[in-house]
ZAZAKE-256468 format. One record per residue (C-alpha): residue in three letters; residue number from 1; x, y, z. Coordinates in Angstrom, 3 decimals, decimal comma, padded with zeros to 6 digits. Each point is the difference from the previous one (the first is absolute). Layout:
<code Ala | pos NUM | X X | Y Y | Z Z>
...
//
This chain:
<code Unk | pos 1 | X 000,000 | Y 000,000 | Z 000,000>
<code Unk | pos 2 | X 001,093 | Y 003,213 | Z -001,031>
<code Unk | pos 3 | X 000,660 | Y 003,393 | Z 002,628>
<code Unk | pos 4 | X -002,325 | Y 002,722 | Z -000,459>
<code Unk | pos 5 | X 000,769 | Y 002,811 | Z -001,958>
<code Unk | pos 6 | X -001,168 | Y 003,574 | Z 000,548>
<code Unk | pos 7 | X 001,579 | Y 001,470 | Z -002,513>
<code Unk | pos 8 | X -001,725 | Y -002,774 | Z -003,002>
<code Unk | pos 9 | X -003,395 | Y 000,817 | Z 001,596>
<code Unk | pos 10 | X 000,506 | Y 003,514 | Z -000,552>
<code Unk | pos 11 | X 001,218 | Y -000,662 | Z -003,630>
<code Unk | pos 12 | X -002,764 | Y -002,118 | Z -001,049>
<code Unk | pos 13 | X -002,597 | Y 002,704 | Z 001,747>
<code Unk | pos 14 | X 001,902 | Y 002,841 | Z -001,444>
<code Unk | pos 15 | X -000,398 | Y -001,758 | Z -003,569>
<code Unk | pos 16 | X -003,866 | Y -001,174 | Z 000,490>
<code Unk | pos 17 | X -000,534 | Y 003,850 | Z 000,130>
<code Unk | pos 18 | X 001,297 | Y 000,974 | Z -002,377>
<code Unk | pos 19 | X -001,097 | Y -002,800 | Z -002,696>
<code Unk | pos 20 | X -003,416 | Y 001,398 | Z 001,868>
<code Unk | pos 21 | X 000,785 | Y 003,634 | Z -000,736>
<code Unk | pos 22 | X 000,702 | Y -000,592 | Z -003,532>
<code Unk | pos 23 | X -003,169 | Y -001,702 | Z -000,449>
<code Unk | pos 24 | X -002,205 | Y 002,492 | Z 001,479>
<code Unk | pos 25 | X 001,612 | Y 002,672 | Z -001,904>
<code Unk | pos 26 | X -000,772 | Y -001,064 | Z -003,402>
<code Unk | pos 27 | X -003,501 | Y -000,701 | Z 001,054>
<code Unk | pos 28 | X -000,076 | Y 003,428 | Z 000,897>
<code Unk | pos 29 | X 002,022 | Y 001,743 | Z -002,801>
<code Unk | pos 30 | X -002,730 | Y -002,154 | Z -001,881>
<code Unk | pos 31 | X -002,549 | Y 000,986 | Z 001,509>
<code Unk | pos 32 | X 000,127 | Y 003,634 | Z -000,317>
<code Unk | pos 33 | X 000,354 | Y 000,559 | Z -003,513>
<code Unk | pos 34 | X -002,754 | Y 000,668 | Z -001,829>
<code Unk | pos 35 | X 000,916 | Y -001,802 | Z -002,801>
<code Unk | pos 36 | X 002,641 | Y -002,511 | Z -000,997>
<code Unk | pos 37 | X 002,364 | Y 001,559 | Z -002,851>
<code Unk | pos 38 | X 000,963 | Y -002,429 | Z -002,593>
<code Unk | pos 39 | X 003,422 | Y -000,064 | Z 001,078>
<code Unk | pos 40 | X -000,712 | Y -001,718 | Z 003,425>
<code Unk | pos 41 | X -002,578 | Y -001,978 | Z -001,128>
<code Unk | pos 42 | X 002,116 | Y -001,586 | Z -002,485>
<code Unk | pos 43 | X 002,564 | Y -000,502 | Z 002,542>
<code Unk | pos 44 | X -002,484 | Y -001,459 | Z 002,070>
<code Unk | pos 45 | X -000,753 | Y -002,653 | Z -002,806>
<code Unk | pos 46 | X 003,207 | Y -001,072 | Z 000,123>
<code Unk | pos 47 | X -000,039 | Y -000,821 | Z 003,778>
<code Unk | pos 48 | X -001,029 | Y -003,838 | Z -000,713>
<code Unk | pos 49 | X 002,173 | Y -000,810 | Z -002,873>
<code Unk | pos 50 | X 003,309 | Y 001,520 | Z 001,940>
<code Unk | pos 51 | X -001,211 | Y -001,801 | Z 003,197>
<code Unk | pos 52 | X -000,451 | Y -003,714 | Z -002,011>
<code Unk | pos 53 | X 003,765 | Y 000,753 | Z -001,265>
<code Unk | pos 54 | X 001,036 | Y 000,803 | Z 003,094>
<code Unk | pos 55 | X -000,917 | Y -003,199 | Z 001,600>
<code Unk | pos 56 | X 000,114 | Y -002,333 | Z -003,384>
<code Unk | pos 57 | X 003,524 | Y 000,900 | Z -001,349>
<code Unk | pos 58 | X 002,132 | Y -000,957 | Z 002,896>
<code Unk | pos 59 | X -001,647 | Y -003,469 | Z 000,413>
<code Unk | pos 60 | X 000,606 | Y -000,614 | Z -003,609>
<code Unk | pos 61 | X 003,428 | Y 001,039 | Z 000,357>
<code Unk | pos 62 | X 001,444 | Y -001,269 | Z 003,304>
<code Unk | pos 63 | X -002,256 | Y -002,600 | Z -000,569>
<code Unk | pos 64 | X 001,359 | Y -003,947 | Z -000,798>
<code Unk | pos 65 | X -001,640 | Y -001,831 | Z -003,981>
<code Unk | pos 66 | X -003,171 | Y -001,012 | Z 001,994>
<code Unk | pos 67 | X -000,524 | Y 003,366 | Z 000,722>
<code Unk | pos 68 | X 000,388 | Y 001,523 | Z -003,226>
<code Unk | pos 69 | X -001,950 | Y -002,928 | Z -001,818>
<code Unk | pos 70 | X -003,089 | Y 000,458 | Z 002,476>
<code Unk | pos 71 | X -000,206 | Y 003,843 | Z -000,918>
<code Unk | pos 72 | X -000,034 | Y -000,805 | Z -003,456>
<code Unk | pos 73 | X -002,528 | Y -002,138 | Z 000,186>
<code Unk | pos 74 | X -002,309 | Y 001,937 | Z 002,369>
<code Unk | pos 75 | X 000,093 | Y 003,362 | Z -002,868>
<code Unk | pos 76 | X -000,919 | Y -002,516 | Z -002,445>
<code Unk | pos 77 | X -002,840 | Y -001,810 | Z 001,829>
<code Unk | pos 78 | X -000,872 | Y 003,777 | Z 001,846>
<code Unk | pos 79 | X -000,352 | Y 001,055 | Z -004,041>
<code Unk | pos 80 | X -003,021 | Y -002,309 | Z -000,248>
<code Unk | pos 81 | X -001,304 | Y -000,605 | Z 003,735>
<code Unk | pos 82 | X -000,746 | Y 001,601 | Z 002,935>
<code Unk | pos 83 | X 002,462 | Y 000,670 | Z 002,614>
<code Unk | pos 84 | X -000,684 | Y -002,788 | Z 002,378>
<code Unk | pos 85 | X 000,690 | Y -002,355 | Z -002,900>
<code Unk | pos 86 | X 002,892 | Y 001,680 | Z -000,786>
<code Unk | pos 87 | X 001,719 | Y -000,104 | Z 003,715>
<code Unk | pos 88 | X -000,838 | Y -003,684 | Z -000,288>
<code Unk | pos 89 | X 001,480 | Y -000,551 | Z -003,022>
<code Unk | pos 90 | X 003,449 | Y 001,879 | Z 001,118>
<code Unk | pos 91 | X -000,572 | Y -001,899 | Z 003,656>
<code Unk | pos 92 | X -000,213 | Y -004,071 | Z -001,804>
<code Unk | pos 93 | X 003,064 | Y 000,794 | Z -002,215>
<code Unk | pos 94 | X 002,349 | Y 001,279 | Z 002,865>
<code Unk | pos 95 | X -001,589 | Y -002,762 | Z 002,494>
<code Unk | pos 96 | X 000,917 | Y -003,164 | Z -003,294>
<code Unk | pos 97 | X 002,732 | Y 001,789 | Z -000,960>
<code Unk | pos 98 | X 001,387 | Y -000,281 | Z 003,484>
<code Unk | pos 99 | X -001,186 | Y -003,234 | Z 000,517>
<code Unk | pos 100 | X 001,425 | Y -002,090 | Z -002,750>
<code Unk | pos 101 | X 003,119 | Y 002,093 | Z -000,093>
<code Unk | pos 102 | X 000,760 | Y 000,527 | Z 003,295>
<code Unk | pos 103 | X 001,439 | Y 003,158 | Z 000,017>
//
């Protein structure tokens, strides 16, 4: 079991308010314009897309064959089906893959 530590409470408090802050900010920057110009709202279109990169691209990366092989085949089966079939899709090839390979 690990001492306490004052100093990480204060650090993971200290960072909780401000992730808060940040939040509550662009709700209210938001929410006090009268109207969205193009500019932002185009830049808020983009939010998804840059997030899915964010958190796809490293994976496939870093990532071992199965990995890379299951993402491929989840965009081609999430081309035709719905997203639950396409998580299972990428979920069976990583679980065979891993299974009769071993790695």
């Amino acid at each position: 079991m690990t001492d306490f530590n004052p100093h990480m409470v204060l650090l993971i408090f200290a960072a909780a308010v401000v992730t808060f802050l940040t939040r509550i900010g662009g709700y209210i920057l938001i929410t006090k314009m009268t109207r969205i110009p193009p500019r932002v709202e185009a830049a808020l279109n983009a939010v998804p897309a840059a997030v899915l990169t964010t958190l796809v691209a490293p994976a496939f990366f870093i990532g071992g064959w199965d990995t890379k092989v299951a993402m491929a085949v989840a965009l081609l089966v999430g081309l035709r089906f719905s997203p639950t079939f396409m998580l299972i899709a990428g979920w069976v090839v990583v679980m065979v893959w891993r299974h009769f390979l071993g790695i």
